[in-house]
C-alpha positions in Angstrom: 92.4 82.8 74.9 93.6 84.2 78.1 91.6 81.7 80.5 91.4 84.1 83.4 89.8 86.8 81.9 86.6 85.5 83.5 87.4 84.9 86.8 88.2 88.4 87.5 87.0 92.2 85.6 91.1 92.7 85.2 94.0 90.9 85.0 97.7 91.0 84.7 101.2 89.3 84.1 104.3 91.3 85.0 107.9 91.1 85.6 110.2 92.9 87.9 114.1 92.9 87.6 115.5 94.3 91.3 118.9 95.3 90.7 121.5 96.0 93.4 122.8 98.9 91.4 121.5 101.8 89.9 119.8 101.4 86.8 121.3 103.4 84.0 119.4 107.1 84.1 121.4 108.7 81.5 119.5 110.1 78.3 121.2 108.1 75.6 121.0 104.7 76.9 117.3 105.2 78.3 116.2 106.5 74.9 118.2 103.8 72.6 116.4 100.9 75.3 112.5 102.2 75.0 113.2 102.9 71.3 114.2 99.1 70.9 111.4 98.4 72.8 109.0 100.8 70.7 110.5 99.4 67.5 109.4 96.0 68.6 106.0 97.1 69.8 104.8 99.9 67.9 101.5 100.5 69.6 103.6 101.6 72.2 103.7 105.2 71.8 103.0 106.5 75.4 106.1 107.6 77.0 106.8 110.1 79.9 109.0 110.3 82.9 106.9 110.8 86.0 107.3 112.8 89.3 109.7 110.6 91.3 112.0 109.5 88.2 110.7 106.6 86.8 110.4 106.4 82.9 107.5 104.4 81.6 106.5 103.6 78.0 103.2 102.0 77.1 100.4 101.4 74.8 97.3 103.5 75.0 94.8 102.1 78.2 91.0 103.0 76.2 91.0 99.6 74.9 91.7 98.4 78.6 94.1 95.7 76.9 97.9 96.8 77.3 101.4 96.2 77.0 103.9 98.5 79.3 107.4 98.6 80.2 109.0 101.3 83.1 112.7 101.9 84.4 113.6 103.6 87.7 116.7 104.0 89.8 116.7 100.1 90.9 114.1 98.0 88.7 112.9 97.1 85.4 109.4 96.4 85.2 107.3 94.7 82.2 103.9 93.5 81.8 100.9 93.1 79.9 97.7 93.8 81.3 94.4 92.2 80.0 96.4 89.8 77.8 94.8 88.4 74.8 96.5 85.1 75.5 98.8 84.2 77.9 101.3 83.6 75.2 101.3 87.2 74.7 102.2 88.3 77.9 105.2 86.0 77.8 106.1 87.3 74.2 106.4 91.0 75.5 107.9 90.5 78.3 110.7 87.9 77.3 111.3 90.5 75.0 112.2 92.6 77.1 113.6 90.7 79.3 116.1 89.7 76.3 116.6 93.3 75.7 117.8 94.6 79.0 121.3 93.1 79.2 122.3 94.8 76.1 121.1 98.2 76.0 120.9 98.3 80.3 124.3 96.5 80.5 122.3 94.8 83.1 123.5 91.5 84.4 123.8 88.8 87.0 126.2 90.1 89.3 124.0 93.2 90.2 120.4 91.9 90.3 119.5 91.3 93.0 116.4 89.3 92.5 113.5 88.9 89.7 109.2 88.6 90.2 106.9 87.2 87.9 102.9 87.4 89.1 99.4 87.6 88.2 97.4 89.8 89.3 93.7 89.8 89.8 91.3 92.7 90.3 87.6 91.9 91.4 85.6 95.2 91.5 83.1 95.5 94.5 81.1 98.7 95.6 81.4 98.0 99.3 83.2 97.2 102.6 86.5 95.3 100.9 87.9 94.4 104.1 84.7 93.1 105.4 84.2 90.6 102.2 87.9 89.5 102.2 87.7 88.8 105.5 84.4 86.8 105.5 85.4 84.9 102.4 89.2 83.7 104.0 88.0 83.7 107.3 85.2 81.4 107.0 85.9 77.9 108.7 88.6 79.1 111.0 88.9 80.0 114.5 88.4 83.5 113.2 85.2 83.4 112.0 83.7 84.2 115.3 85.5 87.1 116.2 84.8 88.8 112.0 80.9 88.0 112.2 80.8 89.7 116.1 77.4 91.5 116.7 77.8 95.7 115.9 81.8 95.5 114.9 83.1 96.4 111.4 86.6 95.3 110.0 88.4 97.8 109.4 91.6 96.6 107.8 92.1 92.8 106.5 95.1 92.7 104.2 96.2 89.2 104.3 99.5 88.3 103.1 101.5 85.0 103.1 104.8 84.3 101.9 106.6 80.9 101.5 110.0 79.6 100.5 110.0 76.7 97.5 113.4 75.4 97.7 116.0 74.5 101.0 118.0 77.8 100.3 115.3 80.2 100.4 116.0 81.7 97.1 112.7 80.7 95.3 110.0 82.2 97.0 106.4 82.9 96.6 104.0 85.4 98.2 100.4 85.7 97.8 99.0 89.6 98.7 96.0 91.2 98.8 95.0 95.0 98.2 91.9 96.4 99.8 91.2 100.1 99.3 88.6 100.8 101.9 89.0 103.3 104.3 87.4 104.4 107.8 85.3 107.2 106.7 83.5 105.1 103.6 83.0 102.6 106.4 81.7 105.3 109.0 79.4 107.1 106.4 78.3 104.1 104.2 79.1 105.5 100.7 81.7 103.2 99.4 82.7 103.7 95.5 83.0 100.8 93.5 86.8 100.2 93.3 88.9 96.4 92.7 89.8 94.2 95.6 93.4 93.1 93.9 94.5 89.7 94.8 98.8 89.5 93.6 100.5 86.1 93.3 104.5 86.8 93.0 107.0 84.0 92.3 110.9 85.5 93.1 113.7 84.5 92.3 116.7 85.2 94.4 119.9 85.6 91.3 123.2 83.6 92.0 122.8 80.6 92.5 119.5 79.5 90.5 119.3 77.0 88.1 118.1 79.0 85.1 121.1 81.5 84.3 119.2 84.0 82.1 116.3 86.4 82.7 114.4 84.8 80.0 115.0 80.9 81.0 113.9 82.2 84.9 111.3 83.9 83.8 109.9 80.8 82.3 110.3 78.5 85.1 108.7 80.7 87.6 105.8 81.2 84.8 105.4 77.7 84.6 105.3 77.6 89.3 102.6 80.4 88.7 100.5 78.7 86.6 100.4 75.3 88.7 100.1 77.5 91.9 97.3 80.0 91.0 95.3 76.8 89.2 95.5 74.2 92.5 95.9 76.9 95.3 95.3 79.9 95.0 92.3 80.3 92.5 89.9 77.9 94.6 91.4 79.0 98.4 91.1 82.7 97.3 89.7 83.8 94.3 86.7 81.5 94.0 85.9 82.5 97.9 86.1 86.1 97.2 83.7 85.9 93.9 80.9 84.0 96.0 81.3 86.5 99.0 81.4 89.6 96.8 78.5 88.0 95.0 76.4 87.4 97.8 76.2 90.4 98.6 75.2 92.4 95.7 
């Protein structure tokens, strides 16, 4: 069972591969890669190519539990969102990781760098900024200046990104996503929409331990899960929970 499907109301695992080249855009070797990946995955039977060029294929969203892959000019992106397990996020998207180098001719020399992350949406009808910033704010020499008589916050986006290793090239970044703006603060009628917390582990590609998309990809799994379980779940999303609870 995926063990943080009730901490949050959704929740994701995906995987980016940043290339320093262009992706290949042809129509042949797009169309032989998502039909590898469709024969693997059969649900997946949604496929389009959007506005700005990017080609995604995924599995219908009603069920609110789904696997997805997209392609653009620089990256490869895979993930699985409301996993039933977290085994089966890794399945899909090892699988295509394992995938790209043959029918992408994608390899180590021109990527650049890969992410793996969770992310976590908590739906709140109300001021985001405002409860993001009370719940991480709370204890610090900021806690004055958030709970000031008559003012609002109007933005509170922290973001905090750390290297792991002496060379920089394993990296993590937490981030989080408000979608509040001025005039729902101004007029009071704020739709209910997620606050999205994102935990990223990167890997910079060259000189890493782990040679292949797939053997990376579990490593930096593995730094997410100890992370997100002593850091970031109860210094962020346990805060957030009791704030956005309090006030509902």
């Amino acid at each position: 069972m995926n063990s943080y499907a009730s901490l949050c109301d959704d929740f994701g695992v995906s995987s980016y591969v940043h290339g320093k080249l262009d992706m290949p855009t042809a129509r042949e070797p797009v169309l032989h890669f998502f039909e590898a990946v469709q024969r693997a995955v059969p649900k997946m039977t949604e496929f389009e190519k959007r506005a700005d060029g990017e080609y995604m294929l995924e599995e219908e969203r009603d069920a609110g539990s789904y696997r997805w892959c997209s392609l653009d000019a620089r990256r490869l992106s895979t993930g699985f969102v409301n996993p039933p397990a977290l085994e089966d996020a890794d399945a899909h998207n090892e699988r295509v990781l394992e995938m790209a180098p043959y029918h992408l001719d994608l390899h180590a020399l021109q990527t650049e760098s890969m992410d793996v992350l969770y992310y976590f949406d908590l739906l709140y009808q109300g001021n985001h900024d405002e409860v993001v910033a009370e719940a991480l704010t709370a204890g610090t020499p900021l806690e004055n200046l958030v709970g000031l008589p008559g003012a609002r916050v109007l933005h509170h986006q922290p973001s905090l990104m750390m290297a792991l290793d002496e060379h920089c090239q394993l990296q993590a970044r937490l981030s989080i996503e408000t979608r509040t703006s001025a005039y729902q603060v101004r007029t009071g009628n704020f739709p209910e929409s997620p606050i999205t917390v994102y935990f990223t582990i990167r890997q910079f590609w060259g000189k890493q331990a782990f040679k292949t998309f797939h053997e990376s990809y579990r490593n930096q799994r593995r730094l997410l899960d100890e992370l997100v379980a002593s850091h970031v779940l109860p210094g962020v999303i346990t805060p957030l929970q009791r704030a956005i609870a309090a006030k509902q």
